[in-house]
Every structure is written in C-alpha cells, then in structure tokens.
Steps between C-alpha positions, in 0.01 A plus 500: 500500500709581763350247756539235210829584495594531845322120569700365222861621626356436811461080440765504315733679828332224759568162247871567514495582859320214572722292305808659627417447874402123431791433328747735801321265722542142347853647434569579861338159629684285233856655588468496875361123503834402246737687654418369860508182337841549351647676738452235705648227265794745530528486805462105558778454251733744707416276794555205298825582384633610858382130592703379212812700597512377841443160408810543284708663747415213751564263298842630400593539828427153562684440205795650587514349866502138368779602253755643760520130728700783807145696494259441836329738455124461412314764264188677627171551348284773565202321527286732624566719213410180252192470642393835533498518153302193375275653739479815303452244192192349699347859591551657141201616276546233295531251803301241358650500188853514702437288795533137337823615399605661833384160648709310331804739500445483943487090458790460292672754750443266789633179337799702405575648833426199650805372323705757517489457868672178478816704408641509857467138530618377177815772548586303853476165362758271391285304281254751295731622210398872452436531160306173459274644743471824362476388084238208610275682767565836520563616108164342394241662800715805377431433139107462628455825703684696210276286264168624683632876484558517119152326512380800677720766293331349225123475581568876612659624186178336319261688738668799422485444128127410545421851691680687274272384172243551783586867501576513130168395413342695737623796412372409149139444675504829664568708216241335273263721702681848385541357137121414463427853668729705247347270206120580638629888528617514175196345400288733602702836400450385202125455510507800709703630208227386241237654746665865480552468122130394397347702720657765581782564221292406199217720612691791560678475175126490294405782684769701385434373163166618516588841664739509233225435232276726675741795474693468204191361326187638615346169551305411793694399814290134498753234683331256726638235723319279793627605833384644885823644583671852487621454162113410334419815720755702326416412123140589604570823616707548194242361277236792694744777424595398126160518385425764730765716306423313142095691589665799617681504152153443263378807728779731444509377159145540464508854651798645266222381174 
C-alpha cells in the first residue's frame, strides 16, 4: 500500500517538474531571443532619431545663413558622426532587415551634401539668388534624406510591434506546458483520489462494519475483498482472530453448561 502510494505521488511530483522546467526553459529562450530583438529596434531608433536631429540642425543652420545676406560664414557637419551611425544601422541584429533602409538613408545623404557644398559658391556669386538655390536643390534632397529616415523610423516601429506579439505569443506557448501539467496533475489526484477511496477507504470502512457486527452482534467477522497488499493482510489476520475468539466463545460457553 505504501509503495502504491509512494509511486503514485511520486509520478505525479516528476509530471509537474517536468512540465515546469520545459516551460522555465521555452520561457527563458523566448524572452532572451525578443528582447535582444527589441532591444535592438530600440536602439536603431535612438540612432535614427540622432540622425534626424542633426539633419535638422544642419539644415537650419543652412537655413539661417542664406536668410542673414551679411553671414559668410559656412555651417559644419559632423560627418563622421553621420556616418558612424548608419554604420551602427548596417551592423545591428536586425541588419538585414535595417540595411536597405540605412542604404538609402547614406545615398540620399550624399546627394544632399553634395549640394549643400555648393553653398560657398552660390553665397560668392552675383548671379545664383540664394533662396532659389536653396528651395529648388537643396529643400528637396533635404525633403529625400528626411523622407528615407521616417522610412526607417517606420519599418523599425513595425519590427518592434512584430517582436513584441512575438514575445506575447510566446509567452502564451511557454506556459501551455505548465497549464497541461497542472490539468494532467489534477487529473490524476483525482484518480489517485478514486484509488485511495475504493481501495483503501471503502475497505476499511466494511471492515469496521463487520467488526462492528461481529461485536455488537455476535455474527461472524466474514468480510472479503481481493487484494496482495498490507491492508488484505490486515482483514485476514482480523478475520483469524474473530473466529478464533467466536470458537473460544462456543468453548467457554460450552464449558459453563
């Protein structure tokens, strides 16, 4: 009885486990895949926007130069900086998802600066008006490179959506696992449960029926039930000793006539 026990418990202790460290696993491989993953759409949108900003500021600048005609001075890009960080667009996680995008963010970079270099030379001429050349050839390679980064803010934020229903539905996936192991575990403490009752709980509750019988009634003790275990071994020994004594009785009995 006890061993039937013990092996019962016992499966029932190593299904949950089992299901608990395979779910903790998928868990653990789910979130650090996703979070890499997002963390590094983060991050490219950071770098994106810093792009963005200094576009802006350049551009400004620039702005500002052709609008004060006793200006001679020339703004300066950092254009190391600029390309440093399409570079960190190209060498991302996600760099071929990215890289189109940073490719086309590093062309439309070069046509601009290429214009923006005529500034000097349009500022020293007599016959370039200023803002012509700015509205016509500057403002729309401008409008392009900006263009190209909202293209990549955009294809980012949509990655980022993606991997976090990624992680959303793989954190459903890895706790499927643990629900199918508590539904199996309830399972079988319940036919555990049915086990202990039928054989176990039932039996012991005839036997004091018939003990009760026995005693209160002088009928013989004469419950039997299939079984190999301790318990069968117990009502035997019980059923030995009741008749034993119920003899003993018709002797004394006997004796006393």
């Amino acid at each position: 009885m006890k061993s039937k026990l013990t092996l019962s418990l016992l499966a029932i202790a190593a299904i949950l486990l089992v299901s608990c460290i395979i779910s903790y696993m998928e868990y653990t491989s789910m979130r650090d895949y996703v979070s890499s993953l997002i963390a590094d759409d983060i991050s490219s949108v950071n770098v994106a926007n810093r792009l963005s900003d200094q576009s802006n500021s350049y551009n400004l600048e620039i702005l500002a130069v052709i609008g004060d005609e006793t200006s001679t001075s020339i703004p300066e890009f950092d254009e190391t900086f600029f390309k440093t960080h399409c570079d960190q667009l190209r060498a991302s996680e996600a760099g071929n998802f990215i890289k189109p995008y940073a490719d086309s963010i590093m062309y439309s970079y070069s046509a601009y600066m290429l214009t923006a270099m005529e500034l000097e030379d349009v500022m020293q001429s007599d016959f370039i008006d200023t803002r012509t050349w700015y509205f016509e050839r500057l403002q729309p390679r401008f409008a392009r490179l900006r263009s190209d980064i909202d293209k990549l803010n955009g294809a980012i934020y949509q990655d980022l959506e993606k991997n976090s229903a990624t992680f959303e539905r793989g954190f459903y996936r890895s706790v499927i696992p643990g629900i199918v192991a508590v539904g199996v575990g309830l399972l079988l403490v319940l036919m555990l449960l049915f086990f202990v009752i039928s054989d176990y709980v039932n039996p012991i509750y005839k036997m004091l029926d018939s003990l009760k019988a026995y005693r209160t009634n002088d009928k013989k003790y004469n419950y039997r039930f299939d079984g190999d275990d301790q318990l069968a071994e117990l009502n035997e020994d019980i059923t030995e000793l009741a008749n034993e004594n119920q003899m003993l009785r018709q002797r004394i009995t006997a004796l006393k006539k």
